[in-house]
C-alpha positions as CSV (number, residue, x, y, z in Angstrom):
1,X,5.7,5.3,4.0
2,X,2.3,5.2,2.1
3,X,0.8,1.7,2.6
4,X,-2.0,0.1,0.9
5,X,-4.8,-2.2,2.9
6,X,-7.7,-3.9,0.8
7,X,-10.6,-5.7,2.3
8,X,-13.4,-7.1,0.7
9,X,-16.9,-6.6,1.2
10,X,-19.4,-8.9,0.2
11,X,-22.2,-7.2,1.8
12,X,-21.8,-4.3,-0.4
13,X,-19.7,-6.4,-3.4
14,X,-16.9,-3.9,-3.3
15,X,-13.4,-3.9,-2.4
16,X,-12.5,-1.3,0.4
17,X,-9.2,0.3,-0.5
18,X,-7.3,2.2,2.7
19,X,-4.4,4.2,2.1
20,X,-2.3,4.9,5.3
21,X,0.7,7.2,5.6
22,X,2.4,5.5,8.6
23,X,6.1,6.9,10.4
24,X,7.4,4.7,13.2
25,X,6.9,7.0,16.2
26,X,4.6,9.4,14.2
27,X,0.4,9.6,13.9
28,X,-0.6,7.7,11.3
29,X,-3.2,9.2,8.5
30,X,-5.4,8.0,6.8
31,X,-6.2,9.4,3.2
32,X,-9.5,11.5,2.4
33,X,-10.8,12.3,-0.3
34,X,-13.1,15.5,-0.4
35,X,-15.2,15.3,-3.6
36,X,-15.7,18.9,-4.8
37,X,-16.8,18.5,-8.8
38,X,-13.4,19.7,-10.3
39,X,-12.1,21.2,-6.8
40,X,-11.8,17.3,-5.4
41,X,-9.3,17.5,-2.8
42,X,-6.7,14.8,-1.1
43,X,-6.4,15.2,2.4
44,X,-4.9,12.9,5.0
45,X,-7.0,12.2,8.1
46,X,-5.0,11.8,11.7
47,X,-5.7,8.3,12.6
48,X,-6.1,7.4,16.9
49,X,-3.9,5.0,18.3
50,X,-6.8,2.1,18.3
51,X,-8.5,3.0,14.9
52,X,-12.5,1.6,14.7
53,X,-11.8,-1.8,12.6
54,X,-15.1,-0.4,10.2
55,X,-13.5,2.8,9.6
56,X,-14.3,4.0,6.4
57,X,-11.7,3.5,3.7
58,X,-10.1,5.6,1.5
59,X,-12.0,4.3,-1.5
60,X,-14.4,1.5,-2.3
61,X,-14.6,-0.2,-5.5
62,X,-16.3,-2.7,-7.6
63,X,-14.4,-5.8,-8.8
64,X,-14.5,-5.0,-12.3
65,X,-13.7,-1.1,-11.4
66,X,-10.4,-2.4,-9.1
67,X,-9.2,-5.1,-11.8
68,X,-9.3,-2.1,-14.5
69,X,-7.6,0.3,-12.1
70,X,-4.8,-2.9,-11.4
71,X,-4.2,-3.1,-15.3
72,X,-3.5,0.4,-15.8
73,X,-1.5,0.9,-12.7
74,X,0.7,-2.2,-14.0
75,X,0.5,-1.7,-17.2
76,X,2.1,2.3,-16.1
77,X,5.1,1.7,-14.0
78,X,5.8,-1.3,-16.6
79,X,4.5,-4.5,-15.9
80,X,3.3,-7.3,-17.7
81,X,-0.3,-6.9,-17.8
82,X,-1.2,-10.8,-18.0
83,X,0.7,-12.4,-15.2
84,X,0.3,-15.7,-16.7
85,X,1.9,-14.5,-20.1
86,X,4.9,-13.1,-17.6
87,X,4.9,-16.8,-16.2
88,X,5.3,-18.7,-19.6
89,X,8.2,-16.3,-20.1
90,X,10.1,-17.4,-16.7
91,X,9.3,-21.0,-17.6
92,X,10.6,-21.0,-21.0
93,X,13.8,-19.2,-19.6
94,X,14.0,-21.5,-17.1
95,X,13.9,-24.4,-19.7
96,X,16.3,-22.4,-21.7
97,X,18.9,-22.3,-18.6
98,X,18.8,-25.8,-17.5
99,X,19.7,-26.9,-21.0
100,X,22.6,-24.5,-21.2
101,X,23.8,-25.6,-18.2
102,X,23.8,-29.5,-18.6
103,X,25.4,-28.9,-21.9
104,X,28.2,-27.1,-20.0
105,X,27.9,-29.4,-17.6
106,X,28.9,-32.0,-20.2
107,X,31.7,-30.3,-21.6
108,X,33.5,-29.7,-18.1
109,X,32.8,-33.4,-17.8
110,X,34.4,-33.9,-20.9
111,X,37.4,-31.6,-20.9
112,X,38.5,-32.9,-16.9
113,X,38.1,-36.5,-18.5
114,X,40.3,-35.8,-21.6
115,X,43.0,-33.7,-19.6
116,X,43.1,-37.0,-17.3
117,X,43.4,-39.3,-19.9
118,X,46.4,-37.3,-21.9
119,X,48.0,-36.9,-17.9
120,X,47.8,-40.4,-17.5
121,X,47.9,-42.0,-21.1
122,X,50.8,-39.9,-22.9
123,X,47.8,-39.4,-25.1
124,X,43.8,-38.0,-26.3
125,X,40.9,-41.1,-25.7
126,X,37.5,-40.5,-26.1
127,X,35.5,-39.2,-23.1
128,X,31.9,-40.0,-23.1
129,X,29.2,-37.2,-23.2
130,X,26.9,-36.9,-20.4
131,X,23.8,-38.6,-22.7
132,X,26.2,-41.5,-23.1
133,X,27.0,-42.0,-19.4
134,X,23.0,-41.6,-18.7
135,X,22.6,-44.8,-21.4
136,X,25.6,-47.3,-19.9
137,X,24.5,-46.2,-16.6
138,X,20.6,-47.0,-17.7
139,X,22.1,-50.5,-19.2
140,X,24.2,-51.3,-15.6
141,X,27.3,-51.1,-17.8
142,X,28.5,-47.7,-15.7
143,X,31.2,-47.3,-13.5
144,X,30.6,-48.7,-10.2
């Protein structure tokens, strides 16, 4: 399993991106990469046991450099690229749900309510919605 590992560094004002191929019960590596013009190669790096905590990482990066390479990476394996617009979305569903189910919650409510009154009535009375049990309730005229 390839793992990721960013730390920041004010110092240099870059973020220090680590990529680590770890195996329980195998060496973990470390990725390299060796710049060669267009010969640039990826190689991984046999990590010791107790790794140097200022190792050099993989990559370092800029802030603006890392939140372009986070837009494209999301925006490739599908993504929303503006979290907050993904959030509005989850909200408004939400919103969407919870009125579905109160108004299905209602018609259970009245359904049970009109099957008790025909079993115990020989006949159909009005059954009050869930909005009008919320008012007599709200007035102290409720069941109690």
């Amino acid at each position: 399993m390839i793992r990721a590992y960013i730390r920041e560094d004010i110092a240099g004002m870059t973020l220090a991106i680590t990529l680590v191929q770890e195996s329980e019960g195998r060496t973990r590596h470390i990725l390299r990469i060796v710049e060669g013009g267009s010969n640039t190669i990826l190689g991984w790096e046999e990590l010791p046991d107790h790794p140097d905590p200022n190792i050099d990482p993989t990559l370092r990066l800029r802030d603006s450099e890392a939140h372009a390479l986070l837009e494209a990476l999301t925006s490739h394996y599908k993504g929303a690229e503006d979290t907050r617009a993904l959030r509005r979305d989850y909200d408004a569903e939400r919103e969407r749900v919870d009125r579905l189910t109160e108004t299905l919650g209602a018609i259970v409510g009245n359904l049970s309510g009109l099957a008790y009154a025909v079993n115990t009535s020989e006949r159909a009375e009005p059954v009050p919605t869930a909005e009008q049990w919320r008012k007599t309730a709200e007035e102290g005229r409720g069941p109690r």
